[in-house]
TORKEDO-901377 format. One record per residue (C-alpha): y, z, x. Coordinates in steps of 0.2 Angstrom, whole numbers, padded with zeros to 4 digits, always signed. Layout:
<rs>
YZX ...
</rs>
This chain:
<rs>
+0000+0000+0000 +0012+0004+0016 +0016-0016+0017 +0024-0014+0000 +0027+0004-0002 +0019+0005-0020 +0023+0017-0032 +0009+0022-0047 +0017+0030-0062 +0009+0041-0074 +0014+0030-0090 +0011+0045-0102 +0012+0065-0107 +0003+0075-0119 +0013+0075-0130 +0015+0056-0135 +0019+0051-0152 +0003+0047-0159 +0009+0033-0169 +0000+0018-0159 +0014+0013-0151 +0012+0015-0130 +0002+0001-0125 +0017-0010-0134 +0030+0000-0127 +0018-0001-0110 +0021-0022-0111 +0040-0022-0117 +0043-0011-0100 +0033-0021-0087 +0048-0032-0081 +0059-0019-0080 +0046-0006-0072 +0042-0019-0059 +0059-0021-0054 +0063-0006-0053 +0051-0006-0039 +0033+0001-0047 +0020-0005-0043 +0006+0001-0052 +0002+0011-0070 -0010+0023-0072 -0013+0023-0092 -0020+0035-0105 -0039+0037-0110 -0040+0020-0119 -0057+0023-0127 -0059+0034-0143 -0058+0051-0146 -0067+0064-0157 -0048+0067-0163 -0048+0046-0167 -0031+0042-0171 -0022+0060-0164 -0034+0061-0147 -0025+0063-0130 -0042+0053-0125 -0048+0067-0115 -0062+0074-0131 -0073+0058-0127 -0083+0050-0143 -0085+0031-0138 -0081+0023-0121 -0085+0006-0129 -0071+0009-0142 -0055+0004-0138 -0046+0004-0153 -0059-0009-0161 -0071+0000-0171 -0067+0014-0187 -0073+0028-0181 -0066+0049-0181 -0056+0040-0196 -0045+0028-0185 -0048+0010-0179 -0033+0012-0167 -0034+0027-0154 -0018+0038-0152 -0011+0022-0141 -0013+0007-0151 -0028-0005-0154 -0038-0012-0142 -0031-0032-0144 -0015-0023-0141 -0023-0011-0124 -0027-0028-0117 -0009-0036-0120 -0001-0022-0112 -0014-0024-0097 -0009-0043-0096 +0008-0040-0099 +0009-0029-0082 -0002-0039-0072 +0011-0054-0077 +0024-0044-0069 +0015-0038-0053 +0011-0020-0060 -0007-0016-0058 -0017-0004-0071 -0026+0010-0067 -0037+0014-0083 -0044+0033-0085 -0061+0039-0085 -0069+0052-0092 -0085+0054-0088 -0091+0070-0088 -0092+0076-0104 -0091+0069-0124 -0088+0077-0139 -0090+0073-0160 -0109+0069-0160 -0115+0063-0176 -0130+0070-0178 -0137+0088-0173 -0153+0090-0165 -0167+0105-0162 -0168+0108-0143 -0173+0124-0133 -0159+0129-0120 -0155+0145-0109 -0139+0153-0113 -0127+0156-0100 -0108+0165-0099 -0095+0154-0097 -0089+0164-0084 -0104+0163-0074 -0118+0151-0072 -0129+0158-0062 -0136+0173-0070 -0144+0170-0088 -0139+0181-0102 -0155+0178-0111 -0170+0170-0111 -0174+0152-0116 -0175+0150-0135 -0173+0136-0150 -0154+0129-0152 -0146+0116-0163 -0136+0106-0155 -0123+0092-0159 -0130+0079-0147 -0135+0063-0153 -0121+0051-0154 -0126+0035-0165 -0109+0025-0165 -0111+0018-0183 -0093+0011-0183 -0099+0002-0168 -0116-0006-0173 -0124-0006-0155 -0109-0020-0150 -0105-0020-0132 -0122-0006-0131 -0136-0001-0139 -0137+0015-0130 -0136+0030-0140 -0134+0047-0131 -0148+0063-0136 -0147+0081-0128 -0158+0073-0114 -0144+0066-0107 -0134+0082-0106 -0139+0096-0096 -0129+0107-0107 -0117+0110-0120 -0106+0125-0129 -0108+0125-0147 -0125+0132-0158 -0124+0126-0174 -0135+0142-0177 -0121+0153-0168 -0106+0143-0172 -0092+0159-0167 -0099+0162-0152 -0085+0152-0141 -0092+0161-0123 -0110+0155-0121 -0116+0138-0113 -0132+0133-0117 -0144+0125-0102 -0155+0113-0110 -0173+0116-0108 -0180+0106-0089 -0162+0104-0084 -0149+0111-0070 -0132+0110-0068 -0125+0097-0057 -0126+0100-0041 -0111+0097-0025 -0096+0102-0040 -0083+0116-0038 -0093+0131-0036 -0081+0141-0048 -0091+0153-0059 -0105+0151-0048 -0106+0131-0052 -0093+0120-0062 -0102+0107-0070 -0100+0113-0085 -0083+0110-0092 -0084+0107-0111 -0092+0098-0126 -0107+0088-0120 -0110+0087-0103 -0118+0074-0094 -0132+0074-0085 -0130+0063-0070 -0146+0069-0063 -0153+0058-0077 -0159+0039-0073 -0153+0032-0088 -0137+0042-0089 -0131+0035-0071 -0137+0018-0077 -0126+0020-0091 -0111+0025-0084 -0114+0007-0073 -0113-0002-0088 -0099+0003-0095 -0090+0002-0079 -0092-0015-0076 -0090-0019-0096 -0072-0011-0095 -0069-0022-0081 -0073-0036-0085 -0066-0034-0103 -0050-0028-0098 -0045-0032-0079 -0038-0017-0074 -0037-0013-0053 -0046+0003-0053 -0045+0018-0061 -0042+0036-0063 -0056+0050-0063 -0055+0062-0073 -0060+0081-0068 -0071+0074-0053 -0074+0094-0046 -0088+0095-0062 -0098+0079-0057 -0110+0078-0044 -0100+0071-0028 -0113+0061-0022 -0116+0050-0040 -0097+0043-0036 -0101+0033-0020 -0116+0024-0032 -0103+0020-0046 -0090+0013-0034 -0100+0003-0025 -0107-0005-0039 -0091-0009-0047 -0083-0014-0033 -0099-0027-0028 -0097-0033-0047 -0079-0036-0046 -0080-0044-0027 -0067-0036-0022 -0056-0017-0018 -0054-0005-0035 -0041+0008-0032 -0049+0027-0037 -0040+0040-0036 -0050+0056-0043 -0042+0074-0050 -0050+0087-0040 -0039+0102-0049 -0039+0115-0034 -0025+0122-0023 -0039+0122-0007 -0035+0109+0005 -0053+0113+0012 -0061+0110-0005 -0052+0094-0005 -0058+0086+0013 -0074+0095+0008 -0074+0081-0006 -0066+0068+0002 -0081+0068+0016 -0096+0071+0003 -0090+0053-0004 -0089+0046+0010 -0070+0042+0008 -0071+0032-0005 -0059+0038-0015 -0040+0046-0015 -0036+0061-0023 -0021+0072-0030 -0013+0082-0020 -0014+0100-0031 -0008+0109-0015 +0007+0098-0012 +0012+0103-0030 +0010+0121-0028 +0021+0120-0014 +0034+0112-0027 +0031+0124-0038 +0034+0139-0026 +0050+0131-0020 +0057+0130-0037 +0054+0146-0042 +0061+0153-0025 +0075+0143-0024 +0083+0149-0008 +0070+0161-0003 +0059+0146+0000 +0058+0142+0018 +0060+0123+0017 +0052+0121+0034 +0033+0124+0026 +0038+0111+0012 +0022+0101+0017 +0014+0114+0028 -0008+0114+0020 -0005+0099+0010 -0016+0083+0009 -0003+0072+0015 +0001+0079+0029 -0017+0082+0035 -0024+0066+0027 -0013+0054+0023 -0021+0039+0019 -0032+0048+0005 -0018+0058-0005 -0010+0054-0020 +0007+0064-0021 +0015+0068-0036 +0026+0079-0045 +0018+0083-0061 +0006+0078-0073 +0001+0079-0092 -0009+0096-0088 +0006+0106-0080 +0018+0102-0090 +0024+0115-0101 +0011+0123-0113 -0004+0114-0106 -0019+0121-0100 -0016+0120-0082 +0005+0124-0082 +0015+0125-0068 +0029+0113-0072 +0042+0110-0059 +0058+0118-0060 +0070+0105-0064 +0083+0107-0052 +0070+0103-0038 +0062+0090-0046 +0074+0076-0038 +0071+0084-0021 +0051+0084-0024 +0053+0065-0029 +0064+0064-0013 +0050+0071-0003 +0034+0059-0012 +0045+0044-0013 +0053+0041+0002 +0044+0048+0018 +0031+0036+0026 +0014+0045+0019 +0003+0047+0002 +0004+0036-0013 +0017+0044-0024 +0013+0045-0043 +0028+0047-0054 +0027+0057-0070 +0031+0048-0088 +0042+0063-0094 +0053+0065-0079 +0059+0043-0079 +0059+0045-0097 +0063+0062-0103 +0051+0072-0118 +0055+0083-0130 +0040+0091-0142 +0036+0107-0151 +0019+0117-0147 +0010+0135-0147 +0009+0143-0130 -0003+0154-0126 +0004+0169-0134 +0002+0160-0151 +0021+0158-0153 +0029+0142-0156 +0041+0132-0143 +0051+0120-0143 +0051+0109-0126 +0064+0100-0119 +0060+0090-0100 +0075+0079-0094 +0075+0063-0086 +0077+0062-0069 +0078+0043-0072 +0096+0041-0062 +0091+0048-0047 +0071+0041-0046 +0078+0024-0050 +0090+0028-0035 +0076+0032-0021 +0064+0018-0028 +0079+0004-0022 +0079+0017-0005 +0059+0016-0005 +0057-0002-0009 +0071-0008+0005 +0075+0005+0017 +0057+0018+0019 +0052+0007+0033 +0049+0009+0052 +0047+0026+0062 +0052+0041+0054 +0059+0054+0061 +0059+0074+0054 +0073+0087+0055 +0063+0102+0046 +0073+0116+0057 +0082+0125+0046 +0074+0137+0032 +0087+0131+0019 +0091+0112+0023 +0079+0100+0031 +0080+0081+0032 +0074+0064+0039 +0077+0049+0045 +0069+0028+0046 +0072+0018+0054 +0067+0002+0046 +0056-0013+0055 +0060-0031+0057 +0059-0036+0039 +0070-0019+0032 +0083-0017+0046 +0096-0004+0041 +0088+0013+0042 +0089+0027+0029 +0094+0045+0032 +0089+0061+0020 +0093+0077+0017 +0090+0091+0006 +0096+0111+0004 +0090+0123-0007 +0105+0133-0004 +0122+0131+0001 +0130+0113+0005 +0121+0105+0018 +0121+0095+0033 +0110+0086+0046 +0112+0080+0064 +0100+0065+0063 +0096+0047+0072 +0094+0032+0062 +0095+0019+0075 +0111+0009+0070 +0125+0011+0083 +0141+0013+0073 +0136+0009+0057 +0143+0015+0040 +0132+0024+0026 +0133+0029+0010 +0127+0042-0001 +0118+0032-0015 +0113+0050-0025 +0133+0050-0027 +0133+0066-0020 +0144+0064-0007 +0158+0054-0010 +0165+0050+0010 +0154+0039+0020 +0147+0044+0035 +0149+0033+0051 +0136+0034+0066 +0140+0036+0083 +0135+0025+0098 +0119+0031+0101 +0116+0030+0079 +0117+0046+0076 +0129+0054+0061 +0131+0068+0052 +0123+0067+0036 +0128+0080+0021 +0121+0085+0004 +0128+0098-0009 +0119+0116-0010 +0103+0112-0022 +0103+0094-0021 +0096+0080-0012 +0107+0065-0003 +0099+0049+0004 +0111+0038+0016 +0109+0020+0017 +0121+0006+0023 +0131-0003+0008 +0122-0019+0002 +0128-0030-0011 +0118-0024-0025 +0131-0010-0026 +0117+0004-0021 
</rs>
């Protein structure tokens, strides 16, 4: 991606309309997405949900479904119908924005039939240690598709395929136990988290099962070749054996003859869980970087206390660069979600400043934070809240002209000073010009940096700073920012930046 400096965006939040509208408002934005210099979309679930019409995407019923069949009382999912999925896909491509589809694959939920099984039960809390001895459940596990008809696949998915699940028709209040179906285990090489995560919700799958894998191959190459997309997104990869990715991305990428992008959400603020994952799949794929986050998180809630210096320190793109995903934030730590830990606002600009304009990672921008989101939910005390997350659209638009024509070349870091850090680059044959950033978290601030250009004005595109800075004739210069905010300096050009 360096040759190009490609930018993925996150074109979603939980909280979408569910009126079927994205994937058209998806294809009315790819000419103006691509100009402002994205490169790639990473959508929403396209498939249905047991929620049909309403689902997120991430309840899994039918990964064959896009929007085509009526099923969980919907034809369209929360997004749109499927012809209008696969406009939205060609409509970006056209543009030169790549798609990133999203795959859930560990678990499905809203079987239509229920079916006698014998299971061990386990607490959720830890799946190591039984709480009682093997015994005769009901379980919701035998998904039919009858919207469907067997179009597309004629596999239909029985509690030998799962190795467990969390609801007993027998026992239906009883929200604490998962049930280990007779014969099975739980994955093995997944976060070891309760003694072994495998288990996340609904119906899991078993991918120690032939035919499940098999399965999972299918569809893969279905979606494909149906849709086009570049790659996908995993979903929750730290509860599925590490070791069946390698076998599905080889066999996607030897159908598609060619490179598929993955990048896979391993949720864990452990930089050694993450190489540890990274290595079992043989590097295959990227992943998030959760620790990179955390450390946004931190500096927002510290403000000045936060020691700007370690900004990066433990993160996966520092230590492995070329297999992290940066990003900001996403549709499960945004406010009210299961996993929150939303960014502060006022630092947001300065944590795009970081994933979009130094040399390393793949940065991933968010949906809410280019387009702003306002919604109303319960948090987890049971009240209601009414959420309001601003654009940081001005700004982001701002650094991805900086990224796209000036983050070339060496780069140069100025991290010595607990309150205000910066960097420079210094471009390459093609970007000539440099580019100069700095950040405080406190008071105004202000950097002695190189950027290679012998007396050479620059300007503060962020607006920050209204007086230009001039570089000496060794080009160097004193580049400022205002106490809490970020400026980038780059030469004037015509396009008024």
């Amino acid at each position: 991606m360096s040759d190009i400096n490609g930018v993925m965006m996150q074109y979603f939040h939980w909280y979408i309309p569910a009126d079927g509208s994205l994937w058209n408002f998806a294809a009315s934005k790819a000419t103006e997405l691509a100009e402002a210099g994205i490169t790639s979309l990473w959508l929403p679930p396209a498939y249905k949900g047991i929620g049909g019409g309403t689902d997120v995407g991430y309840g899994v019923y039918d990964l064959y479904d896009l929007g085509e069949f009526d099923q969980k009382g919907s034809i369209r999912t929360k997004y749109g119908t499927k012809q209008e999925y696969l406009d939205a896909v060609a409509a970006l491509k056209k543009a030169g924005v790549q798609v990133y589809a999203d795959a859930v694959l560990n678990h499905r939920m809203g079987a239509d039939k229920a079916e006698p099984s014998r299971a061990t039960p386990f607490a959720k809390g830890d799946r190591i240690n039984p709480k009682g001895p093997l015994s005769d459940i009901t379980s919701w596990t035998h998904f039919t598709f009858p919207g469907r008809k067997g179009k597309y696949s004629d596999f239909e998915l029985h509690w030998r395929h799962f190795d467990a699940v969390d609801y007993e028709a027998n026992n239906p209040t009883d929200y604490n136990t998962v049930y280990l179906f007779e014969g099975k285990q739980f994955d093995d090489e997944v976060s070891l988290e309760f003694g072994n995560y495998a288990f996340l919700m609904g119906c899991d799958l078993d991918c120690q099962s032939q035919e499940v894998r098999d399965e999972l191959i299918r569809w893969g190459k279905w979606y494909l070749d149906t849709t086009g997309v570049a790659g996908f997104r995993l979903d929750a990869i730290k509860h599925i054996a590490a070791w069946f990715f390698p076998e599905w991305h080889d066999a996607l990428e030897k159908h598609a003859g060619k490179e598929l992008f993955m990048v896979g959400e391993y949720w864990a603020n452990s930089l050694p869980a993450l190489h540890w994952y990274i290595n079992e799949v043989g590097g295959r794929l990227t992943v998030f970087d959760v620790p990179l986050h955390f450390n946004f998180y931190s500096a927002g809630k510290l403000g000045r206390s936060y020691d700007l210096r370690f900004i990066l320190d433990n993160t996966l793109v520092k230590e492995r660069p070329t297999h992290a995903v940066t990003f900001v934030d996403n549709h499960d730590s945004q406010p009210l979600q299961a996993l929150e830990s939303c960014i502060e606002p006022w630092f947001k600009p300065l944590a795009y400043a970081i994933t979009l304009l130094r040399k390393d990672g793949y940065p991933c921008m968010f949906f809410p934070d280019y387009y702003g989101a306002e919604y109303d939910d319960k948090g987890r005390d049971g009240n209601m809240y009414h959420i309001t997350l601003p654009s940081h659209r001005f700004l982001i638009d701002k650094f991805l002209h900086a990224r796209r024509h000036y983050a070339y070349g060496p780069q140069y870091d100025y991290f010595n000073h607990p309150n205000t850090v910066g960097w420079t680059r210094l471009g390459d044959e093609n970007h000539p010009g440099g580019m100069a950033v700095v950040m405080s978290n406190g008071d105004d601030g202000w950097k002695w940096m190189e950027v290679g250009q012998r007396n050479t004005t620059y300007i503060d595109i962020t607006g920050h700073v209204a007086t230009p800075v001039v570089t000496n004739g060794d080009g160097w210069g004193e580049f400022r920012c205002p106490g809490g905010k970020v400026s980038v300096w780059v030469q004037p050009s015509p396009s008024g930046f």
